[in-house]
KOLTORMI-778906 format. One record per atom (N, C-alpha, C): atom name; residue number from 1; x, y, z; residue in three letters. Coordinates in steps of 0.001 Angstrom, whole numbers, plus 500000, padded with zeros to 6 digits. Atoms other than C-alpha are relative to their C-alpha. Layout:
<recs>
{rec CA, NUM, {X, Y, Z}, ala}
...
</recs>
This chain:
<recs>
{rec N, 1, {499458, 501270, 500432}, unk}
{rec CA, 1, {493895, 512994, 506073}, unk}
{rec C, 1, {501505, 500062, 500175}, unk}
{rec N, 2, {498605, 499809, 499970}, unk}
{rec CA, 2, {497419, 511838, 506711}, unk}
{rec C, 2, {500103, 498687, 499537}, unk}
{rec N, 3, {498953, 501688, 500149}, unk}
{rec CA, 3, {499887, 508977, 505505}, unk}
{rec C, 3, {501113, 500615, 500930}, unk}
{rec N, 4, {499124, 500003, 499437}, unk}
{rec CA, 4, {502282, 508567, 507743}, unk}
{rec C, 4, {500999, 498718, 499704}, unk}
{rec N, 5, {499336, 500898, 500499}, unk}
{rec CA, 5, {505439, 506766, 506005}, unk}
{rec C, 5, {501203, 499513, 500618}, unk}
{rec N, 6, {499208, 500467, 499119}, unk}
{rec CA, 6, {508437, 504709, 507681}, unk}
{rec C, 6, {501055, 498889, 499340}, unk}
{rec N, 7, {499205, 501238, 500884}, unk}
{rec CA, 7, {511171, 502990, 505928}, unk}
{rec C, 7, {500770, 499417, 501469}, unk}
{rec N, 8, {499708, 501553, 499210}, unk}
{rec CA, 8, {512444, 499620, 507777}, unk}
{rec C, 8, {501743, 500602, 499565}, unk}
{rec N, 9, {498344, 499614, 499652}, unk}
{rec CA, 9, {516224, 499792, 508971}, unk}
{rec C, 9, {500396, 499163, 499452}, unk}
{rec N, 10, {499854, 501275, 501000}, unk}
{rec CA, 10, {516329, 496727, 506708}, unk}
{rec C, 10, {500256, 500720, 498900}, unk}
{rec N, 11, {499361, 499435, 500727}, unk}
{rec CA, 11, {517066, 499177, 504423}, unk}
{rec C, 11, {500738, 500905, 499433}, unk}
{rec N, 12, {498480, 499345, 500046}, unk}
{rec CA, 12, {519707, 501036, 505182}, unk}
{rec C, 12, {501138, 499305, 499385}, unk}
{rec N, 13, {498913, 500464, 500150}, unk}
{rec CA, 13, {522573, 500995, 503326}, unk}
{rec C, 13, {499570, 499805, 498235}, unk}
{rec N, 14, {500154, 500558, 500670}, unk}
{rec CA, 14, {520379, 500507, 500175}, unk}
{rec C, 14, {500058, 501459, 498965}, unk}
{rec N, 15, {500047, 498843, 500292}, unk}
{rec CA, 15, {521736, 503590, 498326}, unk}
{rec C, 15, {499770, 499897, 498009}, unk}
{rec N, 16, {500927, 499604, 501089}, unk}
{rec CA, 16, {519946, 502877, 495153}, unk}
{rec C, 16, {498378, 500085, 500017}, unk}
{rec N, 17, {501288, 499735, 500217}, unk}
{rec CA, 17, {516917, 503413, 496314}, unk}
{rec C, 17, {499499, 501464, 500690}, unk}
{rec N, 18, {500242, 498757, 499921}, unk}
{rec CA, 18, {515518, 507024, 496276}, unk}
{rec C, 18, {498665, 500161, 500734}, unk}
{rec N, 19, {501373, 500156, 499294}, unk}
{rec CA, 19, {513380, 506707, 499353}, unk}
{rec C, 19, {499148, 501547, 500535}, unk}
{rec N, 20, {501236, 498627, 499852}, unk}
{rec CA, 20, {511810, 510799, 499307}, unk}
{rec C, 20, {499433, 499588, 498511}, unk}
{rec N, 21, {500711, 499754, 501364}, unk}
{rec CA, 21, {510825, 509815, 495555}, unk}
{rec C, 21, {498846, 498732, 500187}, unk}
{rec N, 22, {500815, 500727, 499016}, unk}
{rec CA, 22, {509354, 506643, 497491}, unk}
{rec C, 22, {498711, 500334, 500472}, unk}
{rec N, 23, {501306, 499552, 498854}, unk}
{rec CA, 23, {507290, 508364, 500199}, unk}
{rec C, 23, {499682, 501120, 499411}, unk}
{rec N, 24, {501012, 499591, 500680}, unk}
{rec CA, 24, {506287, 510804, 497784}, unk}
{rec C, 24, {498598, 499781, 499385}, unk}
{rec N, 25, {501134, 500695, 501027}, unk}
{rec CA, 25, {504635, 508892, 495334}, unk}
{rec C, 25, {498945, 499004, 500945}, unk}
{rec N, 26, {500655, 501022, 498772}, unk}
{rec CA, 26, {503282, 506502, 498500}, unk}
{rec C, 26, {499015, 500819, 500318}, unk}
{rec N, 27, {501749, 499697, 499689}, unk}
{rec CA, 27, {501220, 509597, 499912}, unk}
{rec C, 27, {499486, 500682, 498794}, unk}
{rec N, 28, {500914, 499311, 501207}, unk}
{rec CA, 28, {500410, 511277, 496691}, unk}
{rec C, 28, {498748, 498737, 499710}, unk}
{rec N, 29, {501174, 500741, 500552}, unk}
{rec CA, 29, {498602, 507656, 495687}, unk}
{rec C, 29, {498956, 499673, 501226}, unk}
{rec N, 30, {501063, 500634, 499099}, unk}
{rec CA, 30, {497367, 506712, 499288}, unk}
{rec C, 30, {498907, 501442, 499849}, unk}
{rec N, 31, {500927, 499004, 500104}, unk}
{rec CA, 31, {496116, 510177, 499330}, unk}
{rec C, 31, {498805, 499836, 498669}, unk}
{rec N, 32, {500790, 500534, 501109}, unk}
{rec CA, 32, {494117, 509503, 495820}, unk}
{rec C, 32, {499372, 499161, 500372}, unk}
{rec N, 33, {501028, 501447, 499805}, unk}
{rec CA, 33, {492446, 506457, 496889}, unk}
{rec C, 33, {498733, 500715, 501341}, unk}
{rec N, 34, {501038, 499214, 498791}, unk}
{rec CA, 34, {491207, 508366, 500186}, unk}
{rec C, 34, {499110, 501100, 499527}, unk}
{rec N, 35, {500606, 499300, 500782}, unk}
{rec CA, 35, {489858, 511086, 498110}, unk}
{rec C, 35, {499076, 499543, 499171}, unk}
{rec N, 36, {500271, 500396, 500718}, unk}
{rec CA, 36, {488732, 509565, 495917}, unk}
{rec C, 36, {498327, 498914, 500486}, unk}
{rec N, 37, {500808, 500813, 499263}, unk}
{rec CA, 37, {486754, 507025, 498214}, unk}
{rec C, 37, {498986, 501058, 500971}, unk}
{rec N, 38, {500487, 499193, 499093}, unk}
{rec CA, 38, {485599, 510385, 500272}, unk}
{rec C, 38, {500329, 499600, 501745}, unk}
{rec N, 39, {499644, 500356, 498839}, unk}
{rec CA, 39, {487459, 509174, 503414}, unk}
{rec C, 39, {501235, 501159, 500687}, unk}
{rec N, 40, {499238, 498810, 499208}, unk}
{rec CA, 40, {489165, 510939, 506341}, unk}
{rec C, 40, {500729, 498965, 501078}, unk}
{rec N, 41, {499313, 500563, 498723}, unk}
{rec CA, 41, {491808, 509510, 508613}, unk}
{rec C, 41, {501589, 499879, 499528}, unk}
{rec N, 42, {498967, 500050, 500054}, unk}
{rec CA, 42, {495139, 508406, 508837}, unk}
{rec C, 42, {500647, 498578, 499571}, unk}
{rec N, 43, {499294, 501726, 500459}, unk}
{rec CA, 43, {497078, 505252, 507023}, unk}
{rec C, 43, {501542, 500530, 500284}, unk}
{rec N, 44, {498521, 500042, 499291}, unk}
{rec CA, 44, {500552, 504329, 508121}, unk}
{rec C, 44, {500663, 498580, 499035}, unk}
{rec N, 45, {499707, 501431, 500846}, unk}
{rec CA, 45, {502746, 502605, 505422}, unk}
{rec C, 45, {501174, 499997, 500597}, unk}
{rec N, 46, {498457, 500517, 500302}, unk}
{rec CA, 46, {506117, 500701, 505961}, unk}
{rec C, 46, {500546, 499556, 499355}, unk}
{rec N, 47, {499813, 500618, 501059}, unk}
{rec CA, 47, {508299, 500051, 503357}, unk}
{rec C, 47, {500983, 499254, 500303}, unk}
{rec N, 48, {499059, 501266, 499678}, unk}
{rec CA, 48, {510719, 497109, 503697}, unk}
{rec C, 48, {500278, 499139, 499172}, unk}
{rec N, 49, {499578, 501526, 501198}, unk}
{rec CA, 49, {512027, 494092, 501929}, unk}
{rec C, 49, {499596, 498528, 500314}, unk}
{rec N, 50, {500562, 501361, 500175}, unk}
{rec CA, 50, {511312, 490556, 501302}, unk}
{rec C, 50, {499717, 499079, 501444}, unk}
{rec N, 51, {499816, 501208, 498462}, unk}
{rec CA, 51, {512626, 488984, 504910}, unk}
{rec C, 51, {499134, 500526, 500956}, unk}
{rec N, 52, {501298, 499574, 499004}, unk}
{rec CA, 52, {510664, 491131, 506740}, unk}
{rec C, 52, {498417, 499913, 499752}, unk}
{rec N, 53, {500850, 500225, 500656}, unk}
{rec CA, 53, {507464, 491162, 504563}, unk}
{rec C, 53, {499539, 498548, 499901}, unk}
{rec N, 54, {500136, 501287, 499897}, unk}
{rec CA, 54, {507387, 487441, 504523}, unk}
{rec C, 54, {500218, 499349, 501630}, unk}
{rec N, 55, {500268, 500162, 498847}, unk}
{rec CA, 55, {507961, 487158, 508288}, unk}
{rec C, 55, {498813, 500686, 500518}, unk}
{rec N, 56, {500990, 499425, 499519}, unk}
{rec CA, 56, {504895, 489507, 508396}, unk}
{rec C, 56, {499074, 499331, 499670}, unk}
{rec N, 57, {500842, 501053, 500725}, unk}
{rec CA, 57, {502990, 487019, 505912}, unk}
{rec C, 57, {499784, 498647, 500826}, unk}
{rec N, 58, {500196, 500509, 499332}, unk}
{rec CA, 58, {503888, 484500, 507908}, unk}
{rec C, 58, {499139, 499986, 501091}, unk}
{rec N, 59, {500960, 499651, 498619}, unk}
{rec CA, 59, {502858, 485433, 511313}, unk}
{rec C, 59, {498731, 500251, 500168}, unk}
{rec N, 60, {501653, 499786, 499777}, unk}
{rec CA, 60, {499469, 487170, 510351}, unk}
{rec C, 60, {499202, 498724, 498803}, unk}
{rec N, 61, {500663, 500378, 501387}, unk}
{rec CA, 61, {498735, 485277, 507149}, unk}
{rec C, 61, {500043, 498273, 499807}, unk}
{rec N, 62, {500088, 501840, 500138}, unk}
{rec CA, 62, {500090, 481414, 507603}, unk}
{rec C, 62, {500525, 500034, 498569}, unk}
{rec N, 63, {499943, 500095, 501261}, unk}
{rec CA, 63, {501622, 482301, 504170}, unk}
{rec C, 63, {501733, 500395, 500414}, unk}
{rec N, 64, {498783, 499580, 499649}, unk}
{rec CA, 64, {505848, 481442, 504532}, unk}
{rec C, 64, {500295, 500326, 498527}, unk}
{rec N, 65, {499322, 499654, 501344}, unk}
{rec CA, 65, {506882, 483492, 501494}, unk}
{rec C, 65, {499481, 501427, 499851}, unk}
{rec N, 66, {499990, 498708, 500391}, unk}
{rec CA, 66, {507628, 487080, 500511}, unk}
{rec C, 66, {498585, 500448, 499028}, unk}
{rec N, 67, {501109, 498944, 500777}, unk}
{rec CA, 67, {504355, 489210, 499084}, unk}
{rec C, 67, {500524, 501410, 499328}, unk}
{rec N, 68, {499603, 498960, 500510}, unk}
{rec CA, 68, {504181, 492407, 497384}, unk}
{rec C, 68, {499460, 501032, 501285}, unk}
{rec N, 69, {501425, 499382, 498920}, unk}
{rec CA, 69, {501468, 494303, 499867}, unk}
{rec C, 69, {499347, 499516, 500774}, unk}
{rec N, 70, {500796, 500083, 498935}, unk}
{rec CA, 70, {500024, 493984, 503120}, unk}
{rec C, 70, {499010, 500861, 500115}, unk}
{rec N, 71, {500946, 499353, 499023}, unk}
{rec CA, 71, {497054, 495408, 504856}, unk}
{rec C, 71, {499320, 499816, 500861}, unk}
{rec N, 72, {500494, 499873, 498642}, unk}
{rec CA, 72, {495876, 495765, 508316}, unk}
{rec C, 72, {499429, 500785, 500387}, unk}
{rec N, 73, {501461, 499006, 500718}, unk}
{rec CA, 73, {492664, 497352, 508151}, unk}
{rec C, 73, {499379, 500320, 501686}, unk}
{rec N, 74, {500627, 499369, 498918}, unk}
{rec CA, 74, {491508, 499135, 511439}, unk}
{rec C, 74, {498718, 500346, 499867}, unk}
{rec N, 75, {501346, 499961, 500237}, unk}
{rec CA, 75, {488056, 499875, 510369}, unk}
{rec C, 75, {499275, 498881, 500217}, unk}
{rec N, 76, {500478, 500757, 499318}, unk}
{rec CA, 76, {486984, 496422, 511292}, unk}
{rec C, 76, {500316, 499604, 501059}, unk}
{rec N, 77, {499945, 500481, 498352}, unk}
{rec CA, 77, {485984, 494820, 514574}, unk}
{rec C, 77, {499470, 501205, 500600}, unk}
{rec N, 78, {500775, 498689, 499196}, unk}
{rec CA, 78, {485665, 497446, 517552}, unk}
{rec C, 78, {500856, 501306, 499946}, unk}
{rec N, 79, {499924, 498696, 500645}, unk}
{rec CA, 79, {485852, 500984, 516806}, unk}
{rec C, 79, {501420, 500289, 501313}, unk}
{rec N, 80, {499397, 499551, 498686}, unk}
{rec CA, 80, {489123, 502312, 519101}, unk}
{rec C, 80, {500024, 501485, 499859}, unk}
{rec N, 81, {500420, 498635, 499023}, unk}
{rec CA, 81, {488542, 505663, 520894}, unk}
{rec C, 81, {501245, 500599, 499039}, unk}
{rec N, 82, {499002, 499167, 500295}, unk}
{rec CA, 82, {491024, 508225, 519149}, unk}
{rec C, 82, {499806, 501177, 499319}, unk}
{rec N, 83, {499935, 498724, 500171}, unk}
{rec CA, 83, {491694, 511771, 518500}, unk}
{rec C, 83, {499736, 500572, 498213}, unk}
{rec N, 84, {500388, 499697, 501148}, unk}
{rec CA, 84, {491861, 511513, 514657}, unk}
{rec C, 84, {499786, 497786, 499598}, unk}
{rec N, 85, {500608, 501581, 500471}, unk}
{rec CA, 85, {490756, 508180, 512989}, unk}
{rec C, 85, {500781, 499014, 499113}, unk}
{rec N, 86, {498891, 501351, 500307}, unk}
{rec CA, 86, {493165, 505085, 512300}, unk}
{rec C, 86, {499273, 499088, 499204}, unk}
{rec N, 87, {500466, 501121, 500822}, unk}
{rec CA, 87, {492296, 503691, 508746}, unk}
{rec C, 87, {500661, 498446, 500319}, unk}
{rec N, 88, {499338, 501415, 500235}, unk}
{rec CA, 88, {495166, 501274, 508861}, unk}
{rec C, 88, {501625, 500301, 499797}, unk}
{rec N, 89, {498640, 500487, 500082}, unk}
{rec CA, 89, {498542, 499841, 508009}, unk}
{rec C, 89, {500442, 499673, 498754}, unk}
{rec N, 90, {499496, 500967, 500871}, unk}
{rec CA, 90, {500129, 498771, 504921}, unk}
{rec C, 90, {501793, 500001, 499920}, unk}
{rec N, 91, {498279, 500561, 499396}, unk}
{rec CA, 91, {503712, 497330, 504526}, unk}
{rec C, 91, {500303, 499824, 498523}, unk}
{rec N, 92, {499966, 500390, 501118}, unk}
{rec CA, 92, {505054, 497303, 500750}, unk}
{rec C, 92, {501164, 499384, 500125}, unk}
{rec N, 93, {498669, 500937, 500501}, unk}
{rec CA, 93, {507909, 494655, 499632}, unk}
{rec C, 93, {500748, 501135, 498727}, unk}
{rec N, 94, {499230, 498981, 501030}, unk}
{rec CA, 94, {510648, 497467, 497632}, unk}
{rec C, 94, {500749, 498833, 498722}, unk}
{rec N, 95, {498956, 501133, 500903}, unk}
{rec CA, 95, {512380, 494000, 496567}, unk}
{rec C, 95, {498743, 499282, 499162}, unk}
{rec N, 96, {501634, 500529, 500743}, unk}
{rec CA, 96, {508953, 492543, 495604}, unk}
{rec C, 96, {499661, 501471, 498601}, unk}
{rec N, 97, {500169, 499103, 500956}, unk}
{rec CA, 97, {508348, 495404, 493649}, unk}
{rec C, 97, {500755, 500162, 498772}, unk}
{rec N, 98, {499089, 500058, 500871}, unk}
{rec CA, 98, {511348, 495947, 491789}, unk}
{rec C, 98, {499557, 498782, 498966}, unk}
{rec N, 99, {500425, 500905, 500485}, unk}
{rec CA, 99, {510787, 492585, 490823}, unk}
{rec C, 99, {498576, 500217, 498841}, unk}
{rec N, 100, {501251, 500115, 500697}, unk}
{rec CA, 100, {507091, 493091, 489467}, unk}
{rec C, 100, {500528, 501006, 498669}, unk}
{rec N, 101, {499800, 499210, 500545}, unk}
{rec CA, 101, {508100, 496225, 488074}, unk}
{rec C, 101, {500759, 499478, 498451}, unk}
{rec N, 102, {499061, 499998, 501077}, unk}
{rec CA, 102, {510846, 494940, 485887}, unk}
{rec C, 102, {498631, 498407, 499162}, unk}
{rec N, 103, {500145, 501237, 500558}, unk}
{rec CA, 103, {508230, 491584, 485163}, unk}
{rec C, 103, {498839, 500307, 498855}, unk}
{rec N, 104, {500981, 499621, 500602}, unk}
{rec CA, 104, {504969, 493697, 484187}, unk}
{rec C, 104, {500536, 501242, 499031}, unk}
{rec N, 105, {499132, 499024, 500276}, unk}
{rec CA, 105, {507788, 496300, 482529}, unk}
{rec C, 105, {499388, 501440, 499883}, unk}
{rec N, 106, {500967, 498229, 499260}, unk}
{rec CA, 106, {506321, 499481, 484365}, unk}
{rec C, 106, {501314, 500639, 500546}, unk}
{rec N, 107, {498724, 500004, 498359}, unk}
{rec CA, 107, {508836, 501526, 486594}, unk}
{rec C, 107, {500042, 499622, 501132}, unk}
{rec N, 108, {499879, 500557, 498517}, unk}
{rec CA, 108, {509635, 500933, 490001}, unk}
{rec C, 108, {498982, 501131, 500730}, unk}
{rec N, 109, {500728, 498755, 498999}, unk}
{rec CA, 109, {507984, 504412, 491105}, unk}
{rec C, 109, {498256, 499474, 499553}, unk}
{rec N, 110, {501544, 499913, 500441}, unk}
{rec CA, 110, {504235, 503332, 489110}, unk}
{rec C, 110, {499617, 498454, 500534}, unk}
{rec N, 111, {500544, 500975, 499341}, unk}
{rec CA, 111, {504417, 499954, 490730}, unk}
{rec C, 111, {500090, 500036, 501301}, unk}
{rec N, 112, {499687, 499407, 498723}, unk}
{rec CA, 112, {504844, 501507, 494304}, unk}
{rec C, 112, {498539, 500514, 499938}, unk}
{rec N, 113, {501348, 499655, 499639}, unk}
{rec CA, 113, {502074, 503202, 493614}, unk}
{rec C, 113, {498815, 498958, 500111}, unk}
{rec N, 114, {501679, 501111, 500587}, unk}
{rec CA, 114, {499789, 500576, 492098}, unk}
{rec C, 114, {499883, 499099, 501329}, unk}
{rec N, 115, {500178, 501041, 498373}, unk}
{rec CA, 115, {500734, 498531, 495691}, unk}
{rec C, 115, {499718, 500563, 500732}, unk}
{rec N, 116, {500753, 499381, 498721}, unk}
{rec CA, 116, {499984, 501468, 497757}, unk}
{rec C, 116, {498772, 500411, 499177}, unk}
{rec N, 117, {501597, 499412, 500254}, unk}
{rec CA, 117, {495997, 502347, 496081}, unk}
{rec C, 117, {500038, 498282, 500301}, unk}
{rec N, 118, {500589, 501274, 499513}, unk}
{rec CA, 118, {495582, 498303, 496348}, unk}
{rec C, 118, {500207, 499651, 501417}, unk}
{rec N, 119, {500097, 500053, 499080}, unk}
{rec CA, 119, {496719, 498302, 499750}, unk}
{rec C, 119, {499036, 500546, 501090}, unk}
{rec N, 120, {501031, 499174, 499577}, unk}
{rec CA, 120, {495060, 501457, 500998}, unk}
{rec C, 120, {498657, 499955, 499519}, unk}
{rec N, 121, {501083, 500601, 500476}, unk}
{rec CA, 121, {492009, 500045, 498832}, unk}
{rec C, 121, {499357, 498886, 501004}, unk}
{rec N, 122, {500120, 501212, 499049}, unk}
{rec CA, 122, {492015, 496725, 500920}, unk}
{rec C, 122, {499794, 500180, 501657}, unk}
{rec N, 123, {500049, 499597, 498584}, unk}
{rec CA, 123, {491978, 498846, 504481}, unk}
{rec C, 123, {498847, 500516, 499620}, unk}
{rec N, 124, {501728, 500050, 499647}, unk}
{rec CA, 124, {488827, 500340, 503418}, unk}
{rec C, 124, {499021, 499641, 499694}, unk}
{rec N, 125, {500963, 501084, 499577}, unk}
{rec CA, 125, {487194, 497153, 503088}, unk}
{rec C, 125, {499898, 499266, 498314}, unk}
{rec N, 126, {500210, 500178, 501229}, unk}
{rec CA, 126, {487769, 496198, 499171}, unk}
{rec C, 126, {500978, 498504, 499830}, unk}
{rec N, 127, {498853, 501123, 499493}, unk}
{rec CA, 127, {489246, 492671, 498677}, unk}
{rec C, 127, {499662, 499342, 498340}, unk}
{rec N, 128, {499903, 499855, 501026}, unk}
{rec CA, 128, {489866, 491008, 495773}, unk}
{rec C, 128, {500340, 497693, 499760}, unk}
{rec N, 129, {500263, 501437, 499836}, unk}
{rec CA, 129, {488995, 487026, 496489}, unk}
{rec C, 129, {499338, 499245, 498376}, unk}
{rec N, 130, {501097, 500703, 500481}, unk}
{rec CA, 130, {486165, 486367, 494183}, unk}
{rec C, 130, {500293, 500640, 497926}, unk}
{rec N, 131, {499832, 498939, 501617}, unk}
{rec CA, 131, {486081, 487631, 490166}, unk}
{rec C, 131, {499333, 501009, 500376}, unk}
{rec N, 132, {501323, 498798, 499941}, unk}
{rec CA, 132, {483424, 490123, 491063}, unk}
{rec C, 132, {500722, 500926, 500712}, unk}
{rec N, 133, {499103, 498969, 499488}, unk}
{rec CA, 133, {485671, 491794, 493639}, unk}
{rec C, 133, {500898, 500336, 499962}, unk}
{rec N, 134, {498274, 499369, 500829}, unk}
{rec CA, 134, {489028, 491628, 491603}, unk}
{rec C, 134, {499039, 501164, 498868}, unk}
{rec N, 135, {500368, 498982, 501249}, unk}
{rec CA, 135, {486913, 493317, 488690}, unk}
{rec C, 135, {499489, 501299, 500532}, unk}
{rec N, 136, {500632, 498334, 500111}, unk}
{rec CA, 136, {485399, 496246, 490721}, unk}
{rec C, 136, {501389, 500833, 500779}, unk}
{rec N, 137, {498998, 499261, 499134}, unk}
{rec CA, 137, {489132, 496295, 493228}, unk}
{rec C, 137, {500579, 500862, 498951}, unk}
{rec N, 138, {498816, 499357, 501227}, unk}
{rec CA, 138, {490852, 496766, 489444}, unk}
{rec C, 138, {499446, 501436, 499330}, unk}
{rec N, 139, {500518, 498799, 500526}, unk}
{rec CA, 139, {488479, 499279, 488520}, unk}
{rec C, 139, {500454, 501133, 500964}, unk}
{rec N, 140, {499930, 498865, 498816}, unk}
{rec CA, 140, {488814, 501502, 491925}, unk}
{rec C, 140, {501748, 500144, 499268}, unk}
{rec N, 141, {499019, 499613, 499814}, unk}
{rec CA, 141, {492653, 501051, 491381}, unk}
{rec C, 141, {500347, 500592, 498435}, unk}
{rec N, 142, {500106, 499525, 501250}, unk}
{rec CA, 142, {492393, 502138, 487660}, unk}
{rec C, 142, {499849, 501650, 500076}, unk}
{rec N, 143, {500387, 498425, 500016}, unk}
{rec CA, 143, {490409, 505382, 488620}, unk}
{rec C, 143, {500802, 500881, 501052}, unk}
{rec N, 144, {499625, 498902, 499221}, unk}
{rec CA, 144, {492269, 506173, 491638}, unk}
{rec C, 144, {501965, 500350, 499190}, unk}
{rec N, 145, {498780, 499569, 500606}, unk}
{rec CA, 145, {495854, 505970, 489532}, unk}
{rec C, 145, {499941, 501060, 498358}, unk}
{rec N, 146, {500670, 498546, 501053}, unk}
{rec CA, 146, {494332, 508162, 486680}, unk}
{rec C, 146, {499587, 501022, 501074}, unk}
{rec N, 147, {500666, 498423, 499155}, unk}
{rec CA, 147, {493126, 510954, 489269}, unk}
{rec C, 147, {501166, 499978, 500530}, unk}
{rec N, 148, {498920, 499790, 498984}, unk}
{rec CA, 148, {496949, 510348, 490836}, unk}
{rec C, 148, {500698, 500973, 498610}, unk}
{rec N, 149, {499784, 499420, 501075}, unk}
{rec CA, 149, {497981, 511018, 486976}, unk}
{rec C, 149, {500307, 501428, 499478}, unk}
{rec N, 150, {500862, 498631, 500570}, unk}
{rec CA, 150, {495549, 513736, 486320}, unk}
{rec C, 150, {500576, 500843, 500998}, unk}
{rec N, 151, {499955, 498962, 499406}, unk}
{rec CA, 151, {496779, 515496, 489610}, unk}
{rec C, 151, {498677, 500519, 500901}, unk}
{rec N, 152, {500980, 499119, 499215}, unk}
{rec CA, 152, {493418, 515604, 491185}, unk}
{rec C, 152, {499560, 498756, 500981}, unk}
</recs>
C-alpha cells in the first residue's frame, strides 16, 4: 500500500502551515481506512486551497464553489493495466479545513484526517447520498479514526 502526497504550489509561501505534520497524519489515516477495509494499492492525495479545489469542483462536479474533499475513484469503469494498483485521487481544501476545524472546534490536524478516511472511503466505493449510506460512511469513518487513534 502507498499514499503518495503532493502539496499544490498554491501553497507556497504559507509558512503557517506545518505541511510534514500534514502528510503525516494524511498517510497514517489513508493508510487506516485501507487496512482497515483489507485493501492494497496506491491513493494519491493533493493538498491545496479553496481556488484550486473549487476550480476542481467546478470542472468535474458542475459545483462553482470551494469543498472540503474530493475523490476520483479509479476502481470504477475499466480496469487500467498497471504494475501496482491505482485506488485513486483525493484533493483536500487546507483553507476549507481550517475553516471546519475552527467551526466543529476540533484541530486542524483531526479534521485533515477526518477528510482524508472520507475521501479515501469514497474511492473505494462508499458514498454518502442517501441516510442509509451517510449512517454506515459515518460509521466506517468512526472505526477507521479510532484504529488511527489506537495506532493499529
Amino acid at each position: 500500500m502507498a499514499v503518495e502526497i503532493r502539496c499544490s504550489e498554491r501553497l507556497e509561501g504559507r509558512e503557517d502551515l506545518d505541511l510534514e505534520s500534514i502528510a503525516r497524519v494524511i498517510r497514517e489515516a489513508a493508510e487506516a481506512v485501507l487496512r482497515q477495509e483489507g485493501k492494497e494499492g496506491t491513493v494519491s492525495v493533493l493538498v491545496t486551497d479553496d481556488a484550486e479545489i473549487r476550480e476542481l469542483n467546478r470542472r468535474y462536479l458542475n459545483a462553482d464553489r470551494p469543498t472540503d474533499v474530493m475523490a476520483f475513484s479509479m476502481l470504477e469503469g475499466e480496469e487500467i493495466a498497471s504494475p501496482e494498483k491505482v485506488i485513486g485521487d483525493v484533493v483536500i481544501s487546507v483553507e476549507t479545513a481550517e475553516r471546519q476545524a475552527e467551526e466543529y472546534d476540533t484541530t486542524f490536524l483531526d479534521e485533515i484526517a477526518l477528510l482524508t478516511v472520507h475521501g479515501v472511503l469514497h474511492l473505494l466505493g462508499y458514498d454518502d447520498q442517501t441516510d442509509e449510506e451517510r449512517s454506515l460512511m459515518r460509521d466506517k469513518e468512526r472505526e477507521a479514526l479510532r484504529n488511527l487513534r489506537e495506532g493499529g
